[in-house]
N, C-alpha and C positions, 0 to 999 in steps of 0.2 A: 504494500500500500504506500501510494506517496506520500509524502510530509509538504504539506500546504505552505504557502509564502506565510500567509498570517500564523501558522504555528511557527514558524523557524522565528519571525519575529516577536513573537509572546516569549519563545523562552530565552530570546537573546534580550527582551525587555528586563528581565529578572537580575542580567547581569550586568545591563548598561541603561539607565533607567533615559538615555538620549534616543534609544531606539524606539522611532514609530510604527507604527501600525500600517502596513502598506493601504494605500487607495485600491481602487476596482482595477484603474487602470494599469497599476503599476502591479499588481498580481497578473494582470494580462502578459504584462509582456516578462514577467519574473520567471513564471513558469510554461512559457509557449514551446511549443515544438521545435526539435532540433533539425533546421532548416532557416534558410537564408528568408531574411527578415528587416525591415526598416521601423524603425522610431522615431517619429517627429515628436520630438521635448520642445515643449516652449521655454520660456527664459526664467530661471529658477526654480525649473520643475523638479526637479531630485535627479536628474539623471545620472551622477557619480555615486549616489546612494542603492538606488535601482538597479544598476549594470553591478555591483558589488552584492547587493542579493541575490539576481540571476546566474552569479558563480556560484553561491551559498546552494541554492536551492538546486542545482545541478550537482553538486559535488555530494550534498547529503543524500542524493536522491540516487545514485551510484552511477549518472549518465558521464559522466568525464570527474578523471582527477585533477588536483592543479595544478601541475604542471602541464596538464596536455590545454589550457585556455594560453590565449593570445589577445592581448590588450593592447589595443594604439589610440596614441592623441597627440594631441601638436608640441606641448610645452612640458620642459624635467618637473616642473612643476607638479601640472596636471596630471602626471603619469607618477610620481612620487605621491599622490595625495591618494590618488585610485591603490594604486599597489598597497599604501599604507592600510587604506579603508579595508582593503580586501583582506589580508593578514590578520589584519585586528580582527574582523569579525569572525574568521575562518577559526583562529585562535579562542575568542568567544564561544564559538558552536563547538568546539570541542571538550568545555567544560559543561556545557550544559544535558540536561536531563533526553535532549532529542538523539545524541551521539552514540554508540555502544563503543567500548573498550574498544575494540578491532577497529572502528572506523576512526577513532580520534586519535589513534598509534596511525594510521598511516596516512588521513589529514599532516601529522607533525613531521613524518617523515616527505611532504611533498606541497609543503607551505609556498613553496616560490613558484608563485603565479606569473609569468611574463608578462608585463606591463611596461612599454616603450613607446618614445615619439617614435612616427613614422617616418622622421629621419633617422632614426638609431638602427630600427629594422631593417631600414634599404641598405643601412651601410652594411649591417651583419652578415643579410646574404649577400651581398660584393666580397665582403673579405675571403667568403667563403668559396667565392665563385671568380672572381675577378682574374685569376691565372690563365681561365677559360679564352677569353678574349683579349689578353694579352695588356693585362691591365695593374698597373700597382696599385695597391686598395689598402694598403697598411700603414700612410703617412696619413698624418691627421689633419680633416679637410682643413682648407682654410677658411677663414670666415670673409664677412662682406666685406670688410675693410681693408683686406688682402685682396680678392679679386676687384675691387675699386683701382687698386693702384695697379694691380697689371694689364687693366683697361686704360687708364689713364697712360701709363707709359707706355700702352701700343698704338693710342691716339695721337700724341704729344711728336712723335718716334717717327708714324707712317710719311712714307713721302711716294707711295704710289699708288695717291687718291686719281680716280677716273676723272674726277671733277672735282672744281673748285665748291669746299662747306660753305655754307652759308650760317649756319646754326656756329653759337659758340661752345669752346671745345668742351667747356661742361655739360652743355647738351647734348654732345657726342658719343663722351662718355657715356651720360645713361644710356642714349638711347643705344649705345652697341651692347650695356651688359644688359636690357631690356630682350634684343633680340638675340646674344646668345642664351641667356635662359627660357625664351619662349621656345628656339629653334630643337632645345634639347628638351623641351618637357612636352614637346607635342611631335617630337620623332621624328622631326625631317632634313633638311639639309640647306647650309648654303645654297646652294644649286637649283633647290626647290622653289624656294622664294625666289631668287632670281626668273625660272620660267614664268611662275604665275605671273609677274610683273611685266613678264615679256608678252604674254598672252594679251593682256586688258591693254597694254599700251597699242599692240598690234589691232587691238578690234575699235580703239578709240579711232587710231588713226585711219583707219579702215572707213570711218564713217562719214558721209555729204554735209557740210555744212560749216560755216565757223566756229571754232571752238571757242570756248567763253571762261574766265576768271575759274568757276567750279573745276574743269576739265583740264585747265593748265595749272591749279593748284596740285590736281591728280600727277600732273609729267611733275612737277617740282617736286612733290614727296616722295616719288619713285626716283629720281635721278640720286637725290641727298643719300635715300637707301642703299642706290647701287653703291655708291662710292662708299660706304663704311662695312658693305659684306665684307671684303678683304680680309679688313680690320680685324671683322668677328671669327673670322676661317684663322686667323694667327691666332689668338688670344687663346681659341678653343682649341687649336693645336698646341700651344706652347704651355698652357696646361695641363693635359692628359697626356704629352711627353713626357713631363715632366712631375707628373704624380702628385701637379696640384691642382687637387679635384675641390670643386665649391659641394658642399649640401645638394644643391640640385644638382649637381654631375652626378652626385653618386645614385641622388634616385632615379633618373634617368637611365644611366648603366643597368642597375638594377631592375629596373622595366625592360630594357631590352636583356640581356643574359635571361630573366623569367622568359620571355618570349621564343631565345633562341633554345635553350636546353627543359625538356618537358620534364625531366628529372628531376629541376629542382622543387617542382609545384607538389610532384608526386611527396618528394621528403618532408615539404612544408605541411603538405595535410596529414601525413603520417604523426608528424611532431605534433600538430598544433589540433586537435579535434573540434576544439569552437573557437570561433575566433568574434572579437567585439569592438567594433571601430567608432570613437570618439568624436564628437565637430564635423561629423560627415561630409557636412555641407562647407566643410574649407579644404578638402581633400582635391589638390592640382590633379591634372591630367595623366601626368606620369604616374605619380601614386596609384590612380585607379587601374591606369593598366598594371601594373604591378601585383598587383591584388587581385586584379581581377581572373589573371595570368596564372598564379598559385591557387587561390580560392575559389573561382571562379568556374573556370574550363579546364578540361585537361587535356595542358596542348601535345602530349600523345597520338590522342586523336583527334584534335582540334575542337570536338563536342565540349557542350555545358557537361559539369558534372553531373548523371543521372538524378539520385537527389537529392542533390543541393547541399554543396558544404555549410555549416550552419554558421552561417555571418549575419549579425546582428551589426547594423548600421544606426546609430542614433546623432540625430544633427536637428536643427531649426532653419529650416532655408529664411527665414527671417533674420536672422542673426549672419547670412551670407556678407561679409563686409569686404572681402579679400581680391573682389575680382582683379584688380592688378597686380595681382601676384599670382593669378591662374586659376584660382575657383571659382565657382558657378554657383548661381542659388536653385539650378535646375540640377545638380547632382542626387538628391534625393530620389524628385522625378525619374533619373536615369537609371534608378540602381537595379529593377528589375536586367538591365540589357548588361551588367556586367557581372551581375548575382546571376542567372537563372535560376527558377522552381519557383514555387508558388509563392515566394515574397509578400504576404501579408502585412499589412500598414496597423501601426500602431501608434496611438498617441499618451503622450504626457500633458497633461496641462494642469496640475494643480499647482500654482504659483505658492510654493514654502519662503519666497524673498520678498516680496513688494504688498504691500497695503492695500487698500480699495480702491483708491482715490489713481495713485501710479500703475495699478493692473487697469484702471478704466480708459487713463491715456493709451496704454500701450494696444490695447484690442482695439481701440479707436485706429490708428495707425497701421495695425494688420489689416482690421477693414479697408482702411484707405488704399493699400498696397495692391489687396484682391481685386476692389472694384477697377484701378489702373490696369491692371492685367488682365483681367475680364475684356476691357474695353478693346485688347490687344489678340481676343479672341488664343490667350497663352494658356496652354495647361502646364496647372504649377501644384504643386502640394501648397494645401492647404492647412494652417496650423489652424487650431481645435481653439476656441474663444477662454482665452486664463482666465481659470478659478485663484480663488483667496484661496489658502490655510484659512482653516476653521477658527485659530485665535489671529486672525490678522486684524491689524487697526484701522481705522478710517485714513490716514495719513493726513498730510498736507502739499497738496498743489501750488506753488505758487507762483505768480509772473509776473515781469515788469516789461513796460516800453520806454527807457529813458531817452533823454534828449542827444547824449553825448556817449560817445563811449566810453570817458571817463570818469562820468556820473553812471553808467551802467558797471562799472568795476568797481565803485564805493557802494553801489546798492546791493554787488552781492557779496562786499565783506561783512557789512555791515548785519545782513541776512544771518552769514554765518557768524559775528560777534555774540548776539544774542544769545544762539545757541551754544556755542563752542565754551560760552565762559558762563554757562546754565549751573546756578550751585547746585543743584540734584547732578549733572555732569560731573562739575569737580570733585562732589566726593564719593565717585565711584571709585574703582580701583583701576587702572590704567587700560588695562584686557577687557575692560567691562563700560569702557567710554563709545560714545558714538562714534563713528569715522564720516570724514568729510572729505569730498573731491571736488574740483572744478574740470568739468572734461570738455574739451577744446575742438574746436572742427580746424582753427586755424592758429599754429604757434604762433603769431602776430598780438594774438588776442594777450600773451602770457604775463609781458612786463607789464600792461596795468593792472591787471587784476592781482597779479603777485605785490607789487609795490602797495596796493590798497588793502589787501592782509597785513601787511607789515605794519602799516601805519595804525593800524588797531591793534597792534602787536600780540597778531596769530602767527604762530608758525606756520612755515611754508616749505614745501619739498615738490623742484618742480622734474617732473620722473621724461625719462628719457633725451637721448643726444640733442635731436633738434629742440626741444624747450629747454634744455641747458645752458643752452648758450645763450640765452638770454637773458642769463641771471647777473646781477649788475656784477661781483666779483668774475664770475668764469666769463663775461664779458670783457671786464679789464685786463685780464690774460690773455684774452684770445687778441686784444686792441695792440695791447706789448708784443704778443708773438708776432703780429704783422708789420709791426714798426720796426720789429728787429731783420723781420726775411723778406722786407721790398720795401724799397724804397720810393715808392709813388703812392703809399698808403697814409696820406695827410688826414685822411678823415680818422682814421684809427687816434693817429697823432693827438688830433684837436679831441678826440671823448677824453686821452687822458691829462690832456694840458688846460683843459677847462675844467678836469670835472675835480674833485674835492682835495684830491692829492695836491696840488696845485697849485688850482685854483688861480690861472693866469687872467685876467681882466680884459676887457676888449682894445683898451689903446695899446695893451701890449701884444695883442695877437696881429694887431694892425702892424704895428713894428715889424712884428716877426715874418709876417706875409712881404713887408717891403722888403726887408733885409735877403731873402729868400727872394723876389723878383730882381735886385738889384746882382745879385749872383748869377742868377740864370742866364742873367742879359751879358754879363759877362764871361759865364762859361761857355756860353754861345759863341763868340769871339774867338775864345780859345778853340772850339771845337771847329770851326771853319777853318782856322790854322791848323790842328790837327789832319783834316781833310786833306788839305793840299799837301800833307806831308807823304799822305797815303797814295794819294796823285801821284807825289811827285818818286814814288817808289822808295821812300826812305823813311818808315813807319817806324823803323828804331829810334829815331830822336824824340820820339814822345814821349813823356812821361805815363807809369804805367794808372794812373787814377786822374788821366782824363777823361771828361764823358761830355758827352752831348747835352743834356738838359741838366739843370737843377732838380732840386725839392726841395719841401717844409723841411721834411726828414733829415737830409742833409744841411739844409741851413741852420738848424739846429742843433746838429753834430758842432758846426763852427760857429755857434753863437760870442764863442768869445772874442772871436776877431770883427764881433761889428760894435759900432760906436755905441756904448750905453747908454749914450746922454739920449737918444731914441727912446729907452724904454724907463721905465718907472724904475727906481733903485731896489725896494722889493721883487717887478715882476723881473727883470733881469737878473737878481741874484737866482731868483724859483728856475728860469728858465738854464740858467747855468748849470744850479744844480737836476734839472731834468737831463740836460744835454750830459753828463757825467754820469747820471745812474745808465742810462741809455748807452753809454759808451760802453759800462763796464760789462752791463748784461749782454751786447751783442759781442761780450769777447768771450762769451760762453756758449755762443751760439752752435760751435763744433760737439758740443756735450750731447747726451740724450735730449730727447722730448721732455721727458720727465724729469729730469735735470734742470732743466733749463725753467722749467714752470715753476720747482720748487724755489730756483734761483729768483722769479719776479715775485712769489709769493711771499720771500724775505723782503725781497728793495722796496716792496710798497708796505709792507705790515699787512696786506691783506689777511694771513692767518691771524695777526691779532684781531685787527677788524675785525672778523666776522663771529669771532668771538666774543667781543665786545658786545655788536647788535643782535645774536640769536642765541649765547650765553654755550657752554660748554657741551655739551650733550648735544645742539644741532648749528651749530657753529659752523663747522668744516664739512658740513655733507655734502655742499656742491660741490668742494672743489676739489675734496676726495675723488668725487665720483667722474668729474671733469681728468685729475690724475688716473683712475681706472682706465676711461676712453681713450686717453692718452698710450699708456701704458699697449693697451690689446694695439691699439695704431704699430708703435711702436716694432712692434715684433714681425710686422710687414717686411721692416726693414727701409719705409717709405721718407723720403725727408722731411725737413720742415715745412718745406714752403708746397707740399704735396700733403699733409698733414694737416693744415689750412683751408687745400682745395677741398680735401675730403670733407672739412665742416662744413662748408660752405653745402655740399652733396649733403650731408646728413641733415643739414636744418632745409633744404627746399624741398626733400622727397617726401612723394603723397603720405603716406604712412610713416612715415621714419624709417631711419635703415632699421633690419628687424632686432629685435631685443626681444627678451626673456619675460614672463610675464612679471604684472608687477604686484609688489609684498604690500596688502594692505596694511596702513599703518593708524594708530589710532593716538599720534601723539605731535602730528601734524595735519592741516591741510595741505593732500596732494593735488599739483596739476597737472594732468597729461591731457596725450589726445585719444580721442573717442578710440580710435584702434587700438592701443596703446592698453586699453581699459577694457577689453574686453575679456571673458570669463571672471572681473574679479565684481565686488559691492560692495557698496559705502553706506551709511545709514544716510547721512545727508549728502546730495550732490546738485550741484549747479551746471547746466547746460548757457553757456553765454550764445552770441550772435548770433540769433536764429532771425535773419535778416536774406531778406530778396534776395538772389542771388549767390548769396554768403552761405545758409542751410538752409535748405540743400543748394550746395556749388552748382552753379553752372559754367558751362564755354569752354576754357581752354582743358580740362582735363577728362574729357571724353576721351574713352578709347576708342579709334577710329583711324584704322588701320591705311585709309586713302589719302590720309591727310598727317599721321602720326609715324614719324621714320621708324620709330623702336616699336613699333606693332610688325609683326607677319600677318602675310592674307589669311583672313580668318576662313579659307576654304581647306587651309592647310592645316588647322586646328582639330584634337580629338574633338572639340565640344562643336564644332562646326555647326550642327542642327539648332543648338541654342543661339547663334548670333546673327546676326544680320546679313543680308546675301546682297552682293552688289550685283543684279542681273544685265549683264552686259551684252548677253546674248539677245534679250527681248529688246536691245534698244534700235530704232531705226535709222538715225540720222542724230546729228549733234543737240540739237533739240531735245530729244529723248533722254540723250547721255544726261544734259542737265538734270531733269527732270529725274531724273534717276539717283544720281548724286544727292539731290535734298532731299527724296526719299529716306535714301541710305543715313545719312546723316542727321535723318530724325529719329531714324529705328536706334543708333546710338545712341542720342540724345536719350531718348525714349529711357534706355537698356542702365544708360547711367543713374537716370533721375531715382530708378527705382531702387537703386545700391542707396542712394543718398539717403533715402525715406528708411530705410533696413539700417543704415547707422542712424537714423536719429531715433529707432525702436530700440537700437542697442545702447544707445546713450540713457534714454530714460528707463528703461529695465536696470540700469545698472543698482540705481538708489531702493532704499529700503523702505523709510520713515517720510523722507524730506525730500521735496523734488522743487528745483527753482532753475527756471528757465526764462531767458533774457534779450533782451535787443535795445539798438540807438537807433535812431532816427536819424541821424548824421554818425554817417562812416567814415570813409576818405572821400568822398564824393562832393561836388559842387551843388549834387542835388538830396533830398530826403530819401529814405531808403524803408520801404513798408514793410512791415513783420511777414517774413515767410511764410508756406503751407506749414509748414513742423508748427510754426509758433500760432496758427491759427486752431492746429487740431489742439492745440494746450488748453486756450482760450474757449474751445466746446468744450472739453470737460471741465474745464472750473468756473465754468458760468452754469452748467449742469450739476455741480454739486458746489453750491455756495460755503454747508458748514466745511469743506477741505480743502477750500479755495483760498488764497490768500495775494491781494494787487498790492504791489508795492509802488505802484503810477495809477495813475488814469488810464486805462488803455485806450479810452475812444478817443483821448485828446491828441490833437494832430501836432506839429511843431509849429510854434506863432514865428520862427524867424521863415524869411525867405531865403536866407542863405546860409553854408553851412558854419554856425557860431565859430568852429576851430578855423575856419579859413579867413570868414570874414575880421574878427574880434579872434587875434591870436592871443592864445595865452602868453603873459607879459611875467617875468618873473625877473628879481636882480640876479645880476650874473660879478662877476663869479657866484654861484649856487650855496650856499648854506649850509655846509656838511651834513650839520645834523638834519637838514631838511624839516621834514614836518615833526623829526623829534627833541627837536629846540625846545617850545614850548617844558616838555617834561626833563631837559637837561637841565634850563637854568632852574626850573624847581628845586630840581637835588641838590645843584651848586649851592642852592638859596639855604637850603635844610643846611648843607656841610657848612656853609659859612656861618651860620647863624646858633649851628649846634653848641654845646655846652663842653667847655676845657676841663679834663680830667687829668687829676695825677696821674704818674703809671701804675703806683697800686693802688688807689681808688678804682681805677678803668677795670684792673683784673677785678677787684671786688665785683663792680657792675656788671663785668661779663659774667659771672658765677650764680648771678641771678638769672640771666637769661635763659631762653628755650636752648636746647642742645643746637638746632642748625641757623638760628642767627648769633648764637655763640660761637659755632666754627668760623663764619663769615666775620666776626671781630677780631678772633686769633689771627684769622689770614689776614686781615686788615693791619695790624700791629706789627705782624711779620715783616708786610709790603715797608711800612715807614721805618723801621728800624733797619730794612735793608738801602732806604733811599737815606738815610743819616748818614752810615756808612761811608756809601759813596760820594756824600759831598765831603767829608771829613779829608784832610788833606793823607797822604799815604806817605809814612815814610821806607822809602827803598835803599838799602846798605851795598853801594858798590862795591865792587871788589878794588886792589889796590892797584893793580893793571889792568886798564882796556885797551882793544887794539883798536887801530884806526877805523875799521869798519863800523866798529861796536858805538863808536863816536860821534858817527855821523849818523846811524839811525837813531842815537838817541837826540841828536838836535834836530833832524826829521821825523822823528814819529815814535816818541816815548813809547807807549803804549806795546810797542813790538816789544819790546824789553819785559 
């Protein structure tokens, strides 16, 4: 007789009083038949719970042991928390009254369940197979930041482009490691894409009539293409020469070796008796074949497997966010054609995460997604309308329309001020406090919102590389690294000669601009003399540190050879000593990366600083973590001034380059991006710029492969049937061609908007309690900017449910100016800037308190301190320590020479005691 879901968990309840009671529907799928099967989970449905009894309930029930299950999912993370789950419980069930002695001895003898990202596995079977194909599969892949630079250095490098780029060479870069990784996760070749290109050009040109802007956009994208195939045929050869495979090389490999040798699918299902796939719906192209190759068919005989290896697929194609990186929200959809057998559909939908009020946004938004796709005559799976948990709360919806974007980043500190410093919050215990997120569609949005936590002084932690660097310290390092490795980076110059270090005035930046054009004009001079020397064949009489142009950078190298009476006696000593710290740091410049940053993190004080402003404990996070990035750079082998390009790549790319998932934390407010934040919850979270245009994006990052160089023809794609078809066959003459093109290019529009609407589902699924979602009326624009569809679907549920509504503006109210306030009426502030900036006010307080405080003996002071609480009594000892060590050192020192010094020893001490 079997042992029911609901019994495994009644007597695992006895032993961990956190386990629930399964639902209807998750008994459906706990105990279903062993055979190939899909899961549609909504968003905080239990899925990692569910898939973790579905092992339980099969192992006790004698249909597989643990070892013969196979677990995949994207993140070490997620595959650390499943494996855990699974363990602990299996562990659990073996103490309990369901077990008998013989089955809990060999439960313990076969606890290790395989549970791996879908990149671990690809590599597995490569290691194991990779000799097969003539391939080394045992150096360890490199990561993004690796293959970045040896794209870059085969861009930088190439000199037999077909045609002259138009695009700059940053954009070149992506788009070639764009199209080496499309070319190998959808299995075709250089050569491939070349024909198809040559096809549609040949049927263009084929056709009566003048050709039009659309159609010659089409020859422009095609030409740019041809000329970096090369490119991509070197990089992907000079990599698998050489046995530096990326993550996708190897799942790729690993799709093909599954394809070519039938033996190994056979071993795999021998090994693996059920197998259970995670995120389904962000599962690329190669992955599936891959899978589909082992689990799937067996390519023996090329037939599906008779009945169906039992793969349990579970995904949310609403949670689909990845499609630039190769997934589909129609892979669900598809998995009957890569599973065969009778694939039965199952849903999740009781939401265990989110409250009434945020499951009612978020069905609102599923709604809205199905009705667009309806319209599109698409069949899609369809997720099942979230239930509450039986003890969920009402929550709170809340929304604002500000006027300004930086009245929209004070409205949602201030949001979260209330809450964050809620004394029912502070005295929980730190594991039992609420968490807070700000989750971003655009890193642009970061520095005001981060600087307006600060200013109510919340902590702040802004998570991943591209919002990194916008953090005002890892900003001033990254300003220094570029003043030290080019010298035409005057803007870097002027953030750190204005900003508080400084703090040079505007008559002296006028100076410093003269004094710098007054050079140029002169080194100009010289360099025309230079010329004619080169003319005149006799390039040796030059000096070797002549150049062509000036800079700030270098005028401020020789600030001391210009007249002083120019600048202010203050900004000219500041400027002096900038041009010296700046001397010394770029003689370090030969060091590591990390070296060298530790070397500016001393010259400015910035480790003091930021200890200073966010106290000991979150002080050095960013710039640790800014050293971390550095560090993984580092081991490229890549230099400085390619080290720089790469941030420049990591802060513009859609998603960010990829990282690891992120650690919620509940003792700051984190900000990342909506991608960024996927699979994790916050109790409270803020969605900002949900603005026309802005969420959901429109325009330029459509994938649109006629118009997009690092796109391949999507005819060449596994997912081909899901994309848009550019029919060139049905057109008759030039006329048509257009007409076909806007077609085409709405179908993408179309294809995009609806990823767009699926991140801002995964945006508000994210939060638990507290959902605030936000817009300005004035962006960067000359004109007003109307609240998005996302921010209108907010606005029907919180106008639908008043008591969990909560406006922090007027929303009907429209903006009274006609033009945009920050353009017209700039913001006017004194310059040089005010260190403390907005935390003046509360400085001179303290000052006021110390000045004003009461003078104690020294043993009176110990007396006092001895009444105090134990940790403002430590904070007095340390205080006492500090001044008894600054007495000290103003105290004069006496030093006992010796009775002979040598000459050397004489002259450093009349130059620089101290060495002594």
């Amino acid at each position: 007789m079997k042992i029911s879901p609901a019994e495994i968990a009644a007597a695992l309840k006895k032993i961990d009083n956190g386990v629930n009671a399964p639902t209807d529907e998750q008994i459906l799928v706990i105990s279903s038949p062993l055979e190939p099967a899909v899961v549609v989970a909504g968003a905080g449905s239990g899925k990692t719970e569910t898939m973790s009894a579905r092992v339980l309930w099969l192992v006790i029930n004698g249909y597989v042991k643990p070892d013969q299950i196979l677990g995949l999912t994207f993140t070490r993370k997620a595959a650390g928390e499943l494996a855990i789950r699974i363990r602990t419980r299996l562990r659990q069930l073996m103490n309990s009254d369901l077990v008998s002695p013989e089955l809990a001895k060999e439960i313990e003898n076969n606890l290790d369940v395989t549970v791996l990202t879908y990149h671990s596995y690809a590599a597995r079977v490569l290691s194991e197979h990779a000799i097969r194909i003539g391939i080394d599969a045992d150096a360890t892949p490199i990561g993004e930041a690796a293959a970045w630079q040896i794209a870059s250095d085969a861009v930088n490098n190439f000199e037999s482009l077909s045609a002259p780029l138009i695009s700059a060479p940053s954009t070149v870069i992506d788009d070639v490691m764009l199209l080496s990784k499309l070319i190998a996760e959808h299995g075709c070749s250089v050569a491939d894409v070349r024909i198809e290109m040559e096809r549609i050009i040949s049927a263009l040109t084929a056709l009566p009539g003048k050709d039009t802007k659309e159609i010659r956009d089409i020859y422009q994208a095609f030409k740019e293409r041809s000329a970096i195939l090369p490119i991509v045929a070197r990089i992907d050869e000079h990599r698998k020469s050489r046995g530096l495979l990326t993550f996708d090389d190897q799942m790729s490999l690993a799709a093909e070796l599954s394809q070519l040798f039938p033996d190994i699918g056979v071993s795999e299902r021998a090994k693996f008796k059920v197998v259970l796939l995670d995120e389904y719906q962000d599962t690329s192209q190669s992955q599936l074949t891959l899978l589909s190759n082992l689990f799937g068919f067996d390519k023996t005989t090329g037939a599906a497997i008779a009945t169906g290896h039992p793969v349990t697929a579970v995904g949310d194609p609403f949670q689909s966010i990845y499609g630039w990186r190769g997934a589909s929200a129609d892979t669900l959809d598809s998995f009957p054609a890569y599973f065969p057998g009778v694939s039965p559909r199952y849903s999740l939908s009781s939401s265990w995460r989110n409250d009434h009020v945020i499951l009612d946004l978020a069905n609102n938004v599923i709604s809205y997604i199905n009705d667009r796709t309806r319209l599109r005559d698409q069949k899609r799976v369809e997720v099942a309308e979230l239930k509450a948990r039986a003890n969920a709360g009402l929550g709170e919806l809340a929304c604002g329309v500000f006027e300004t974007k930086s009245l929209e980043a004070q409205g949602i500190a201030e949001y979260f001020e209330k809450l964050w410093f809620d004394p029912k919050r502070a005295a929980k215990l730190e594991k039992d406090r609420s968490s807070f997120a700000v989750l971003v569609r655009n890193r642009k949005q970061i520095p005001d919102i981060e600087s307006a936590l600060r200013t109510l002084r919340i902590p702040v932690e802004v998570v991943g590389v591209g919002g990194l660097v916008h953090v005002p310290e890892v900003a001033d390092v990254i300003a220094t690294l570029k003043v030290l490795a080019f010298p035409d980076k005057g803007s870097a110059l002027m953030r750190l000669l204005t900003g508080p270090r400084f703090a040079i005035g505007a008559k002296d930046i006028a100076a410093l601009g003269e004094f710098s054009r007054k050079r140029a004009a002169s080194e100009k001079r010289d360099s025309r003399a230079l010329v004619k020397l080169i003319e005149a064949g006799n390039p040796s009489s030059a000096e070797n540190d002549d150049i062509f142009m000036g800079s700030i950078v270098d005028a401020l190298d020789e600030i001391e050879s210009a007249e002083s009476t120019a600048f202010s006696k203050e900004g000219y000593a500041r400027l002096v000593r900038a041009a010296r710290e700046f001397r010394t740091l770029r003689s370090r410049v030969g060091t590591s990366i990390t070296d060298l940053i530790i070397d500016i993190e001393r010259a400015q004080h910035l480790d003091v600083e930021v200890l200073v402003r966010d106290g000991v404990a979150h002080g050095r996070r960013h710039l640790d973590r800014f050293l971390d990035e550095a560090a993984k750079y580092q081991r490229t082998g890549g230099s400085l001034s390619q080290f720089l390009n790469w941030l420049e790549a990591a802060t513009s790319e859609e998603g960010g380059l990829k990282s690891g998932s992120v650690d919620v934390r509940r003792d700051v407010v984190q900000i990342l991006t909506i991608h960024g934040a996927k699979g994790a919850e916050w109790d409270v979270v803020a969605v900002p710029g949900l603005a026309k245009g802005q969420f959901p994006v429109e325009g330029k990052r459509v994938d649109n492969w006629l118009k997009d160089e690092g796109q391949i023809p999507f005819s060449l794609r596994g997912d081909a049937d899901q994309l848009p078809k550019f029919r060139i066959e049905n057109v008759m003459d030039m006329k048509g061609a257009k007409a076909e093109r806007i077609r085409f290019d709405d179908e993408c529009k179309d294809k995009h908007l609806d990823e767009e609407f699926r991140l801002g589902y995964v945006a508000f699924t994210r939060a638990k309690t507290h959902l605030l979602c936000t817009t300005s009326w004035w962006r960067d624009g000359e004109k007003p900017v109307p609240p998005s569809a996302l921010l209108e679907q907010v606005l029907t549920i919180a106008n639908a449910n008043p008591k969990a509504a909560k406006f922090l503006t007027d929303i009907s109210e429209h903006p009274l100016d006609e033009n945009n306030p920050n353009l017209a009426k700039p913001k006017s502030e004194i310059w040089p800037r005010d260190p403390l900036g907005d935390m003046r006010t509360i400085f001179n307080e303290s000052v006021s308190q110390v000045v004003s405080a009461k003078s104690f003996e020294r043993a009176q002071l110990v007396g006092e301190i001895s009444k105090l609480p134990s940790e403002p009594a430590s904070w007095a000892r340390d205080a006492i320590a500090l001044l008894d060590e600054i007495a000290r050192s103003r105290n004069p020192q006496v030093v006992f020479l010796p009775q002979r010094l040598s000459v050397s020893t004489l002259l450093t001490l009349q130059s620089d005691p101290s060495e002594l």
